[in-house]
C-alpha positions, 0 to 999 in steps of 0.5 A: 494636272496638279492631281497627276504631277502630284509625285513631283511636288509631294515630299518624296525623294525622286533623286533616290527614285532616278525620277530626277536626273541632275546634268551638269557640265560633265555630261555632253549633250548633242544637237544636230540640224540638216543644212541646206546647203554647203553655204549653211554647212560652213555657216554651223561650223563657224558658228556652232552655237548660233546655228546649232542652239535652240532654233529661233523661234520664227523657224522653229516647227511643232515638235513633241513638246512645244508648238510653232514658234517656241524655241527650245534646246532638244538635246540628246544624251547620244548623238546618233539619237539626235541624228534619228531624230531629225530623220536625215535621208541619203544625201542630206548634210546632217551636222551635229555638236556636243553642249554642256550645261552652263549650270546644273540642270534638273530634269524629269525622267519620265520613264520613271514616273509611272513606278513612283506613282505605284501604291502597293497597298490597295487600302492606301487613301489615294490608290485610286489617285495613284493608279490614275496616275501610273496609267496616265504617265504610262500613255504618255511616255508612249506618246511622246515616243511614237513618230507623228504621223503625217496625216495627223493633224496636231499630233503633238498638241496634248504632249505639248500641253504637259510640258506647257504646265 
């Protein structure tokens, strides 16, 4: 793993690239959730940020980055993105909130990687390396993006496994 995310700790400029893109409380980030019920409903309006936040960990499911169990804040920079993604159906009570970032977030444009990792000069010493990695980061932007699908069983154990490091 060190070998693939070596563009992330070699001495490169990844701010001047667009790999990191720094959040802070000026950039809005949206939530949403499907309530049960109008009991639940009225439950995320009175208190949005329990009830929308990271969901706690005895509810939270597989997703695309952390397994069973682990809570973790998914955010959107749009909120009909984060409403896709919960994959409400007609009749469901879809309830979304806009956060902001308590203090400056730095996170990892992953769609960005794979040009960071090219090498143009084929006698460079780590081409190889570097290749690797383009094609690496280039399948996993693809995994990450596809829906699973519901026959799968762990679908999402190798993203998970890349975020876990």
């Amino acid at each position: 793993m060190d070998d693939l995310f070596h563009i992330l700790t070699d001495d490169l400029d990844l701010e001047s690239k667009n790999v990191i893109k720094v959040i802070d409380y000026q950039i809005p980030l949206y939530r949403a959730r499907i309530a049960s019920s109008i009991n639940a409903l009225k439950k995320m309006q009175a208190e949005p940020c329990s009830e929308l936040g990271p969901t706690p960990p005895q509810l939270a499911s597989d997703q695309r980055m952390s397994p069973s169990g682990i809570s973790v804040f998914y955010g959107a920079f749009n909120r009909s993105t984060c409403i896709s993604e919960i994959r409400p159906i007609v009749g469901d009570l879809a309830v979304s909130a806009e956060f902001r970032a308590l203090s400056k977030l730095n996170l990892i444009d992953l769609n960005k990687l794979p040009d960071c990792s090219a090498v143009d000069d084929i006698y460079h010493d780590d081409v190889l390396r570097h290749s690797h990695a383009r094609s690496f980061f280039k399948e996993l932007v693809f995994s990450m993006s596809r829906p699973a699908r519901r026959a799968e069983s762990n679908p999402y154990l190798s993203t998970q496994f890349i975020f876990e490091y």
